[in-house]
Steps between C-alpha positions, in 0.01 A plus 500: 500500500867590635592428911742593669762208554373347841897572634401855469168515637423730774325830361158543503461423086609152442449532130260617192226351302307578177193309447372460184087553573328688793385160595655367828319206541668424113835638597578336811532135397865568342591752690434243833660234313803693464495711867437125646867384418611797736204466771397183530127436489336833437155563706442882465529771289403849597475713184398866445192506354509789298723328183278217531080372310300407788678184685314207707682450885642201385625323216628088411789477334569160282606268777212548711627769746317798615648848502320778678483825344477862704458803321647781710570805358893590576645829558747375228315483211467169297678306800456126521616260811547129414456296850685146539352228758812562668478879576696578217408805298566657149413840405471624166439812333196428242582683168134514350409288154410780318835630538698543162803277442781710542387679814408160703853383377670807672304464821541094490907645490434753757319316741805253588784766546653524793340812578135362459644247770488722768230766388195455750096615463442901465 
C-alpha cells in the first residue's frame, strides 16, 4: 500500500493498494489495521465488486468491531473508499492481486504523484 502524506491530501485518489488474494473479507484485516491509524475507527468499506470472490455485507475484524461492506461498481475501475467514524474518508486505487510485480510497483509509484492528486473519475 502507498498514501499520499495526509499534508497533501485533497485529490480524489488518496493512495494505492495491491492485495495479495481476491479475497476481501481476507485482505481487509491489515489493510484496516493500517488505514485505522489515519481514520480512526473504520465502519465501512465500499469496494468494487468486480476485483473481488463473492463477499458477505459485513465482516469482524479481531477486536470485535463490525465493518460493513458495499459492493458498488465505480466508474473508476478497481476504486475503494475507506470510511472513518468521524466522516473521514480514504480512497484508493485497487491494483488487482493477480497483477505481476513490477507493474503493481509502477502503479503503487504512480498512484501518489502529484498529478494522481488531483485527477478525478472519467
Amino acid at each position: 500500500m502507498r498514501l499520499t502524506p495526509k499534508a497533501e491530501r485533497g485529490g480524489y485518489i488518496d493512495g494505492a493498494w495491491w492485495p495479495r488474494s481476491g479475497e476481501l473479507t481476507t485482505e481487509l484485516p491489515d489493510l484496516l489495521a493500517v488505514l485505522s491509524v489515519r481514520l480512526g475507527p473504520i465502519w465501512r468499506v465500499v469496494y468494487d465488486p468486480a476485483g473481488w470472490t463473492d463477499t458477505p455485507r459485513q465482516t469482524t475484524l479481531d477486536d470485535g468491531h463490525t465493518v460493513r461492506l458495499d459492493p458498488y461498481p465505480f466508474e473508476l475501475w478497481n476504486t475503494m473508499y475507506v470510511c472513518g467514524r468521524e466522516s473521514e474518508l480514504i480512497v484508493l486505487q485497487v491494483i488487482p492481486s493477480s497483477t505481476d510485480d513490477h507493474t503493481a510497483h509502477t502503479a503503487l509509484m504512480a498512484a501518489v504523484t502529484p498529478e494522481s492528486a488531483t485527477r478525478t473519475p472519467r
